[in-house]
N, CA, C and O atoms as a Tinker XYZ file with bonds, in Angstrom:
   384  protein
     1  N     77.013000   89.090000   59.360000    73     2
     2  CA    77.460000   89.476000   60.679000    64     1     3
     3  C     78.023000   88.252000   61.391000    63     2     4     5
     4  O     77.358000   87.217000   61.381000    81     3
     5  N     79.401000   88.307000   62.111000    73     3     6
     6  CA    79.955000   87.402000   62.816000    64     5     7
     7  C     79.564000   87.135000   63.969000    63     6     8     9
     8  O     79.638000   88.157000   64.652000    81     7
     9  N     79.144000   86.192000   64.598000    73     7    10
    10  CA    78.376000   86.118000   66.197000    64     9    11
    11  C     79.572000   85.585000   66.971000    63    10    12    13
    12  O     79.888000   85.562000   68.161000    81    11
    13  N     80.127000   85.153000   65.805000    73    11    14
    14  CA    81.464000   83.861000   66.456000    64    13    15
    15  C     82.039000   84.869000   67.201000    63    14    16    17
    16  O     81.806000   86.055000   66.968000    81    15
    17  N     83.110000   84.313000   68.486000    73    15    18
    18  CA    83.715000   84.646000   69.577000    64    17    19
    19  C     85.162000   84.729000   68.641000    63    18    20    21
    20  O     85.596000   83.816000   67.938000    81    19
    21  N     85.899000   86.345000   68.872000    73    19    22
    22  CA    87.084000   86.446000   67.903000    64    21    23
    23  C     88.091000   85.221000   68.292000    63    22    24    25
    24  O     88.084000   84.551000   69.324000    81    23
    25  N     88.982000   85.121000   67.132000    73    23    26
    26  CA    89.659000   83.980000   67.301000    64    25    27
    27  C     90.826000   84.695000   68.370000    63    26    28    29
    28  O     90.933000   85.893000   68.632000    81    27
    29  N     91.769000   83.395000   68.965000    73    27    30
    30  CA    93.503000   84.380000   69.645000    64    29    31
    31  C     93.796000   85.233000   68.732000    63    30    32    33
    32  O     93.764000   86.393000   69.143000    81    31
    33  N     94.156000   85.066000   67.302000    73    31    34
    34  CA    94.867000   86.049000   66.605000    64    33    35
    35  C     94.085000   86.794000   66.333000    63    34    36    37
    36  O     94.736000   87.540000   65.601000    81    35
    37  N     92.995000   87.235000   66.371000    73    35    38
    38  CA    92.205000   88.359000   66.187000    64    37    39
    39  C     92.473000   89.432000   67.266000    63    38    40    41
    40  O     92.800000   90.590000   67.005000    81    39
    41  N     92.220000   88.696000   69.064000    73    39    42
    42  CA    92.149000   89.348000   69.744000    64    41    43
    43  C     93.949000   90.088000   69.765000    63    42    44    45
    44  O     94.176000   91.297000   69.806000    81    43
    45  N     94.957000   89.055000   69.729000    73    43    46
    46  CA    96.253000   90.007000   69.770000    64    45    47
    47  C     96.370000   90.884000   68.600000    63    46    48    49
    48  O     97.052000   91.880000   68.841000    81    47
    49  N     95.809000   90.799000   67.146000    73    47    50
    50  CA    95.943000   92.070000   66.437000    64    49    51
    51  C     95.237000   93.169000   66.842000    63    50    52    53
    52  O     95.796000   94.262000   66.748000    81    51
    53  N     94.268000   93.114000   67.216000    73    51    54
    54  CA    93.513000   94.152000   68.084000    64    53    55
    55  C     94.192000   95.091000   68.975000    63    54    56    57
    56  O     94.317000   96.315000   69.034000    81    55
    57  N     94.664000   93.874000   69.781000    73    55    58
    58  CA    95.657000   94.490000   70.991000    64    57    59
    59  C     97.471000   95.357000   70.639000    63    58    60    61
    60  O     98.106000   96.318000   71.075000    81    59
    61  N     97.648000   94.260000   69.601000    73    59    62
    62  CA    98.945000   94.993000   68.740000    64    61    63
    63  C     98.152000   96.333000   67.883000    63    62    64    65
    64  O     98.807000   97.357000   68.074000    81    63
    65  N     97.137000   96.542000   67.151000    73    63    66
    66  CA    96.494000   97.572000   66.857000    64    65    67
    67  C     97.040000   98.796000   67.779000    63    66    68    69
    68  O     98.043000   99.465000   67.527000    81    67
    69  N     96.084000   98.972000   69.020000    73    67    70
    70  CA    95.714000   99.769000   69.682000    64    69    71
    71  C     96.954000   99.869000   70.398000    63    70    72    73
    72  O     96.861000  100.864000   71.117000    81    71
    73  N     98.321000   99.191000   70.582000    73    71    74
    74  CA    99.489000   99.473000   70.959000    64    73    75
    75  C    100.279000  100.615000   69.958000    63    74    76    77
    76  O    100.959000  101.555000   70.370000    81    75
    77  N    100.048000  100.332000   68.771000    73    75    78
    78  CA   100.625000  100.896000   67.978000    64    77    79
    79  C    100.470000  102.408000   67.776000    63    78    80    81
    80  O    101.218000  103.382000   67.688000    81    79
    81  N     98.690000  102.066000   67.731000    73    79    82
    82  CA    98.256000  103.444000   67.694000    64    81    83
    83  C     98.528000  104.525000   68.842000    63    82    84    85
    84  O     98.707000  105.735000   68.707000    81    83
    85  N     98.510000  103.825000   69.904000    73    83    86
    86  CA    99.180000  104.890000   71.157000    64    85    87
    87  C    100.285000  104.927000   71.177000    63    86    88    89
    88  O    100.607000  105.981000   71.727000    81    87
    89  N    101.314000  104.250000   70.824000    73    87    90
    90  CA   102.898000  104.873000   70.619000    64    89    91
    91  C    103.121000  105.843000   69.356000    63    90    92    93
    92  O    104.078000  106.552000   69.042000    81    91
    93  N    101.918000  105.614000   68.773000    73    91    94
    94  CA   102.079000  106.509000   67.445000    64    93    95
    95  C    101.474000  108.188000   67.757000    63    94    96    97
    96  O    101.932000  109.241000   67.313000    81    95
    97  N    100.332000  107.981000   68.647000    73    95    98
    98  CA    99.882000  109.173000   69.784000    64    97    99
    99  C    100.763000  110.064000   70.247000    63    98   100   101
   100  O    100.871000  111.282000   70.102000    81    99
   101  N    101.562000  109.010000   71.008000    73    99   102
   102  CA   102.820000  109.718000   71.639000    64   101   103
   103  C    103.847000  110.460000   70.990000    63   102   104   105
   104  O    104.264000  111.545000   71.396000    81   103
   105  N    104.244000  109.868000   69.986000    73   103   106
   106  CA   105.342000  110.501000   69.237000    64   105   107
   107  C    104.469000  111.832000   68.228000    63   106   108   109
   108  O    105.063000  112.788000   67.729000    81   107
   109  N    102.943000  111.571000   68.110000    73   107   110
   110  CA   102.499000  112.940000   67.570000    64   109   111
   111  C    102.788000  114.114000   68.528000    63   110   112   113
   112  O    103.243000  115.239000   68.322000    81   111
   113  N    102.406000  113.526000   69.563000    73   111   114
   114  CA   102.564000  114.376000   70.866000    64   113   115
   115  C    103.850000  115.007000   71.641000    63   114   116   117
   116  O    103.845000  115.660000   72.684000    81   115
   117  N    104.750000  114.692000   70.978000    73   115   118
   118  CA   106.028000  115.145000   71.417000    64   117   119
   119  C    106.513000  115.843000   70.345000    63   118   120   121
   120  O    107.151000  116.869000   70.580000    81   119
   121  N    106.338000  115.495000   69.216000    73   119   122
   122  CA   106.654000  116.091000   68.231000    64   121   123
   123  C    106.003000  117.696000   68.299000    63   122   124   125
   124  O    106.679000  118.715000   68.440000    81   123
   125  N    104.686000  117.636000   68.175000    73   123   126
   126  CA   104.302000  119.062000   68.702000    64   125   127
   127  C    104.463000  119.597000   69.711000    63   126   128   129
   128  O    104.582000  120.818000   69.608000    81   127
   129  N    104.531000  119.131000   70.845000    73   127   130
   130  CA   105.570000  119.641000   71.765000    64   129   131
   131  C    106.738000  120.437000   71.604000    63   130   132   133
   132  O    107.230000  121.453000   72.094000    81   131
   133  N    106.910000  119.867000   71.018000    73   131   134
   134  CA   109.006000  120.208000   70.679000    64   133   135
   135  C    108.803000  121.584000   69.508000    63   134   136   137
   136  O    109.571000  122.490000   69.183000    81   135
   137  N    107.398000  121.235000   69.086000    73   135   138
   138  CA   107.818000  122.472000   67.968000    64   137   139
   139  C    107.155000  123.356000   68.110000    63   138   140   141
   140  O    107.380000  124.255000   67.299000    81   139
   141  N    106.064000  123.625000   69.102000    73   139   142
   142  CA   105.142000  124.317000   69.999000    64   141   143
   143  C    106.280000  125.544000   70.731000    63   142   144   145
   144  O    106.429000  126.729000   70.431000    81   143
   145  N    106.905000  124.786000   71.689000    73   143   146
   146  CA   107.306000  125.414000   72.755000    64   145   147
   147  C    109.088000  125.951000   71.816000    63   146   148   149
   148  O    109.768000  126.884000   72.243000    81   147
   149  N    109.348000  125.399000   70.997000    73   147   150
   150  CA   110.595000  126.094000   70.290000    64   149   151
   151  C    109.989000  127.166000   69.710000    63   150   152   153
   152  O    110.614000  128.224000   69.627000    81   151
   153  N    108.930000  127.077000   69.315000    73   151   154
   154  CA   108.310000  128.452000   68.626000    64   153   155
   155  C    108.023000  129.624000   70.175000    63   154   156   157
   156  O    108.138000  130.847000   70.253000    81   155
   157  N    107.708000  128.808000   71.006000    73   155   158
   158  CA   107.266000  130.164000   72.414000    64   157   159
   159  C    108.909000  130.343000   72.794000    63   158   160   161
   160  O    109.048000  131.483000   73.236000    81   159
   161  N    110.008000  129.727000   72.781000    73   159   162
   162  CA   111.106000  130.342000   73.371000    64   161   163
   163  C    111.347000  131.163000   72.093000    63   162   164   165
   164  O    111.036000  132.319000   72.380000    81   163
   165  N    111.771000  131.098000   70.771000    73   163   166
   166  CA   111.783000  132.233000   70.447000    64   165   167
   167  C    110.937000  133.026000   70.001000    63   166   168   169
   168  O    111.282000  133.303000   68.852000    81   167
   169  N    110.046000  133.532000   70.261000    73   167   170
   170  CA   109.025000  134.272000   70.167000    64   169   171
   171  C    109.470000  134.577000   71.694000    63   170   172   173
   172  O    110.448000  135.293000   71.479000    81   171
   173  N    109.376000  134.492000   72.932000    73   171   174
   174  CA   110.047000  134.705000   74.306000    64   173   175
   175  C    111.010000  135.699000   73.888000    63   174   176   177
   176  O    110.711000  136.868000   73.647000    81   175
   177  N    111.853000  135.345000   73.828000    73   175   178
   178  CA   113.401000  135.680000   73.561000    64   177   179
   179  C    113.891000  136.708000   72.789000    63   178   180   181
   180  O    114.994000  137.236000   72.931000    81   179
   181  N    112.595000  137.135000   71.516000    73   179   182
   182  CA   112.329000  138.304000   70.936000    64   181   183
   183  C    111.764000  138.945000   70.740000    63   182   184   185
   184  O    111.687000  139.670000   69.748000    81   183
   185  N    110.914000  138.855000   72.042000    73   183   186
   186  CA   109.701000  140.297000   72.951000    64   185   187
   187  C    110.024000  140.130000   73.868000    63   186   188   189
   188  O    109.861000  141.289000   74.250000    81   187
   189  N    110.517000  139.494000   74.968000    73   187   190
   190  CA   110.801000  139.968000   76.751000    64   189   191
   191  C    111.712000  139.365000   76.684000    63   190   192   193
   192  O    111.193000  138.283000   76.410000    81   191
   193  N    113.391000  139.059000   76.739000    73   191   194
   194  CA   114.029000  138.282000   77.090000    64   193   195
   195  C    114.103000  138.818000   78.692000    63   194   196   197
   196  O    115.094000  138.199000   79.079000    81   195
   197  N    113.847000  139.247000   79.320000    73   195   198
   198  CA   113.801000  140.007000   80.263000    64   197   199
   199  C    113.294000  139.131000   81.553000    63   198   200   201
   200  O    113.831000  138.957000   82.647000    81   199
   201  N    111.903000  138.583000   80.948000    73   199   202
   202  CA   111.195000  137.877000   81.510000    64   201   203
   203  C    110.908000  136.347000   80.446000    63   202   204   205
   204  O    110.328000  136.284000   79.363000    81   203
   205  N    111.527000  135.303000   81.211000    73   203   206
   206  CA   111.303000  134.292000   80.655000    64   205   207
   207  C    109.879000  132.909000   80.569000    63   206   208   209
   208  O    109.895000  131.696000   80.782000    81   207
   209  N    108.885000  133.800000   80.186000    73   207   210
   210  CA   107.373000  132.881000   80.335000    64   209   211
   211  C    107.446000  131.622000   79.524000    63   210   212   213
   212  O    106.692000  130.717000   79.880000    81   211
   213  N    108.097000  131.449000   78.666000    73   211   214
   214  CA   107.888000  130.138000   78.102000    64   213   215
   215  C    108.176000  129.037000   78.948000    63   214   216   217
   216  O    107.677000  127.938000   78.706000    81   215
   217  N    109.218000  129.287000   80.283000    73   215   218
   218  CA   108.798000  127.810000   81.127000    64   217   219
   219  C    107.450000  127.453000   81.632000    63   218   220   221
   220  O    107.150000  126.263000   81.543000    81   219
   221  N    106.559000  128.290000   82.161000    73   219   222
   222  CA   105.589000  127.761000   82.228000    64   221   223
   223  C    104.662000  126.953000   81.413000    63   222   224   225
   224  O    103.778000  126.211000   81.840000    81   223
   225  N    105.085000  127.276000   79.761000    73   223   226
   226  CA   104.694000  126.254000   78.679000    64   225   227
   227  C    105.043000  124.964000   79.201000    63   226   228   229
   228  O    104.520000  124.043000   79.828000    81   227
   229  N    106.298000  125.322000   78.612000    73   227   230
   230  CA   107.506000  123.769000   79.067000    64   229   231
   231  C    107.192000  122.738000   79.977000    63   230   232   233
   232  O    107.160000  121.529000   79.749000    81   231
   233  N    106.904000  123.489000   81.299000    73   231   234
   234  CA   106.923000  122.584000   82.173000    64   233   235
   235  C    105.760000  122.461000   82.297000    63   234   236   237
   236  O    105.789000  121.241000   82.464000    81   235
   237  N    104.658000  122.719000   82.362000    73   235   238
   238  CA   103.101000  122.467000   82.151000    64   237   239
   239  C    102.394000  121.422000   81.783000    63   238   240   241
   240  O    101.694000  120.535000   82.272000    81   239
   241  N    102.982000  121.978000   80.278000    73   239   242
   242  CA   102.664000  120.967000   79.181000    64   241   243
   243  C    103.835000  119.310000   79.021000    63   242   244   245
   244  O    103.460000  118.241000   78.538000    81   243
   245  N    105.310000  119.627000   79.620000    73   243   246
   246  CA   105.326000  118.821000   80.120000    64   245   247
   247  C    105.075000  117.499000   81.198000    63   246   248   249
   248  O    105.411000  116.315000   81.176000    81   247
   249  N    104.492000  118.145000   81.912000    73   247   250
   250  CA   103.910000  117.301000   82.633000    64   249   251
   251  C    102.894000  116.304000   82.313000    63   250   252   253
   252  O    102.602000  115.342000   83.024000    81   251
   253  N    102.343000  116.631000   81.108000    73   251   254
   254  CA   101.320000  116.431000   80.805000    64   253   255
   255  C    101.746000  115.550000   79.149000    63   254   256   257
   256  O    100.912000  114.863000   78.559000    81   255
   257  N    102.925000  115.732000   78.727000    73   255   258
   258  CA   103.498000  114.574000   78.188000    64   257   259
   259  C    104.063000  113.734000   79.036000    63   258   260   261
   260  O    104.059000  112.509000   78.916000    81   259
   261  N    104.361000  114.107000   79.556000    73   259   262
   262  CA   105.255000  112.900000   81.069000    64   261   263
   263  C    104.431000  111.930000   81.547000    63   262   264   265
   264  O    104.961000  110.839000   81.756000    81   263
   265  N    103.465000  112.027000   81.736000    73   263   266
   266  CA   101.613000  111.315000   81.806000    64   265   267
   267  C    101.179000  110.981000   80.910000    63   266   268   269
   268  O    100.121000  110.380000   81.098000    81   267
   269  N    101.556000  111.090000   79.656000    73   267   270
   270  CA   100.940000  110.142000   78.761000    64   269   271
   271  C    102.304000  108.970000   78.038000    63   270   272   273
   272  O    102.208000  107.969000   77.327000    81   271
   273  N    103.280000  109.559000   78.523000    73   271   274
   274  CA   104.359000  108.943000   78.028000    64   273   275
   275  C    104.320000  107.580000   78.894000    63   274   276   277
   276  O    104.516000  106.425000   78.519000    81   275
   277  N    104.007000  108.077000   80.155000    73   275   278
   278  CA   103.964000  106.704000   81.628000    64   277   279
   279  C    102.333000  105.925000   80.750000    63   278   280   281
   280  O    102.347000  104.694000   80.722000    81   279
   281  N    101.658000  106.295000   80.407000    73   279   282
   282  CA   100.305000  105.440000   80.559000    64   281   283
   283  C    100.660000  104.520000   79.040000    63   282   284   285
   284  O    100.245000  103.367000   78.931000    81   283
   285  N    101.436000  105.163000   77.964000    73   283   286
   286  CA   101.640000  104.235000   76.725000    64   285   287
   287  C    102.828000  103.692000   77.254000    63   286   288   289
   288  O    102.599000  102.507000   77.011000    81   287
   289  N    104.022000  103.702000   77.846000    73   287   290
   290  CA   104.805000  102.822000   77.421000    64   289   291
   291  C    104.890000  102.383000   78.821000    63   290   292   293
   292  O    105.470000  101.310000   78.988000    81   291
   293  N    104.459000  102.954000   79.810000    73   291   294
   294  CA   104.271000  102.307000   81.280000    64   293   295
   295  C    103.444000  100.839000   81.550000    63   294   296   297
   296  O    103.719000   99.871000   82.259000    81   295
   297  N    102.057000  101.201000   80.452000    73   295   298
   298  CA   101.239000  100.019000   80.470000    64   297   299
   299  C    101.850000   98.736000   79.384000    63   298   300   301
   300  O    101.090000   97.825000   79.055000    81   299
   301  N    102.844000   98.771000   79.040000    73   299   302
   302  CA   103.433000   97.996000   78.120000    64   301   303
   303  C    104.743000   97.229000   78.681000    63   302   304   305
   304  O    105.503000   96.773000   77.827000    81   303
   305  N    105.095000   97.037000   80.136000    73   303   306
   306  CA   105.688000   96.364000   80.875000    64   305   307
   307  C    105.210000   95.411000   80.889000    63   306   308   309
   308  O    103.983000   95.303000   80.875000    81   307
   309  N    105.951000   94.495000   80.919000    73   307   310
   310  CA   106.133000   92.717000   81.328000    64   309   311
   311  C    105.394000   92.773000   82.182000    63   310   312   313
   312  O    104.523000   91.909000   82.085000    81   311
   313  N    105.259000   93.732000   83.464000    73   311   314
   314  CA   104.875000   93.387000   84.786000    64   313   315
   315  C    103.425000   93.235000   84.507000    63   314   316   317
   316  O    102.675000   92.295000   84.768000    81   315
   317  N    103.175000   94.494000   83.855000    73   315   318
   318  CA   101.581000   94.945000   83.349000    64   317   319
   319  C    101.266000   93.241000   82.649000    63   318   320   321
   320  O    100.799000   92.307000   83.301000    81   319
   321  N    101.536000   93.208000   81.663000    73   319   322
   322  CA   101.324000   92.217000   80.698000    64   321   323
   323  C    101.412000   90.706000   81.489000    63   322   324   325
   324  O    100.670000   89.783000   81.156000    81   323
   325  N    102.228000   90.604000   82.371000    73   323   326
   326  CA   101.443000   89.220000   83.177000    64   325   327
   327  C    100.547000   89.472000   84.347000    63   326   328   329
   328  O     99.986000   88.458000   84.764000    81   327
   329  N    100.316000   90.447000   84.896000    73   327   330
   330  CA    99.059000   90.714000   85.809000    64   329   331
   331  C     98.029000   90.511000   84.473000    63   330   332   333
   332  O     97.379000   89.472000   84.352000    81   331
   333  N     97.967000   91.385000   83.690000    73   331   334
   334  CA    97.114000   91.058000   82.861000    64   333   335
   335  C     96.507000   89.583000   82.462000    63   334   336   337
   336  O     95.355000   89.306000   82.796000    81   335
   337  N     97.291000   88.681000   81.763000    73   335   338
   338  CA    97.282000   87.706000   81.814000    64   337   339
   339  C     97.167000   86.819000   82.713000    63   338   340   341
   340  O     97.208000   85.676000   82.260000    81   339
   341  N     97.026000   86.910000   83.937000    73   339   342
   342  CA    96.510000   86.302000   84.977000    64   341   343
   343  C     95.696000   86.215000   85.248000    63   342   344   345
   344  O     95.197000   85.127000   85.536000    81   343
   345  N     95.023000   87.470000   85.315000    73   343   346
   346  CA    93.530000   88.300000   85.059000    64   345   347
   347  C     92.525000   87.666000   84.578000    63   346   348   349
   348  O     91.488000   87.235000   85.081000    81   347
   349  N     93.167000   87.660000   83.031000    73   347   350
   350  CA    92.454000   87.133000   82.112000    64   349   351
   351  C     92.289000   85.208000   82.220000    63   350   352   353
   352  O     91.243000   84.614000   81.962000    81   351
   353  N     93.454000   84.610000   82.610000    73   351   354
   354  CA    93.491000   83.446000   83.270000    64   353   355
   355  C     92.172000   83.046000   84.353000    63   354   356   357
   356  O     91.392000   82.097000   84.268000    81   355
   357  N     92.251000   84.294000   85.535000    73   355   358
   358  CA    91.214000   84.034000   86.200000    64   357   359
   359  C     89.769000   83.703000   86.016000    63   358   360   361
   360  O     89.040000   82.754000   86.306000    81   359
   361  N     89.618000   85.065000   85.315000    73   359   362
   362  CA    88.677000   85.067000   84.642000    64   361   363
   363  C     87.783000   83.853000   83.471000    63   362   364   365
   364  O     86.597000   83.524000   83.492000    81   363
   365  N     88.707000   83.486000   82.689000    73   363   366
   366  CA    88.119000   82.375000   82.236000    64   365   367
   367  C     88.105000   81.214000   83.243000    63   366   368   369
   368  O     87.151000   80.475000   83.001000    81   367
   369  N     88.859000   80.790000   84.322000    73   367   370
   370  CA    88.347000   79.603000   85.170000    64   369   371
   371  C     87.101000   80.456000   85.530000    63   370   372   373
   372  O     86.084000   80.083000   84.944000    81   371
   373  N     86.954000   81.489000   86.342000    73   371   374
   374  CA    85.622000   81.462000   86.986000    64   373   375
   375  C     84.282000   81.244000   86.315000    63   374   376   377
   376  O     83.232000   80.895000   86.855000    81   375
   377  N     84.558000   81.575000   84.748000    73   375   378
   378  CA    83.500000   81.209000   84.327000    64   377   379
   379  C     82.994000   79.757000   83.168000    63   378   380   381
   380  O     82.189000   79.555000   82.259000    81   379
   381  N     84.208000   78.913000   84.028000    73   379   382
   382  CA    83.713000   77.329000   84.228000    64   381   383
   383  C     83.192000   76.993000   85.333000    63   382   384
   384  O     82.817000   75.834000   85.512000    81   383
């Protein structure tokens, strides 16, 4: 068992890890999206074209990719990433 404190390159593969894996999230997530709601418009379209319910899919469930799309590639701004790093800056002075 390692007690040691991870090295820098440990902690940025970690961090490149868990980047990856949530852009990889995302694109699962759109992908079924896209093939979700193409299946409710036609399935829509050939029982009620009359009445069009599949926007409420659409836009629903969009919203709700639109919110995860902002939290993976939103938190992956420069801006994010030097507050962060400042943070983390702080943080180690205070605890000299």
């Amino acid at each position: 068992m390692n007690l040691a404190s991870p090295t820098p390159d440990e902690d940025i593969r970690r961090l490149a890890e868990r980047r990856v894996r949530a852009r990889h999230g995302l694109m699962v997530h759109a992908v079924v999206y896209l093939a979700v709601n193409l299946g409710l418009v036609a399935l829509n379209l050939a029982t009620s074209p009359h009445y069009l319910w599949f926007i409420w899919s659409v836009f629903g469930w969009g919203i709700g990719l639109a919110a995860h799309a902002w939290a993976v590639l939103g938190s992956m701004t420069d801006a994010h990433e030097r507050a962060v790093q400042a943070e983390m800056a702080r943080l180690r002075d205070r605890g000299r």
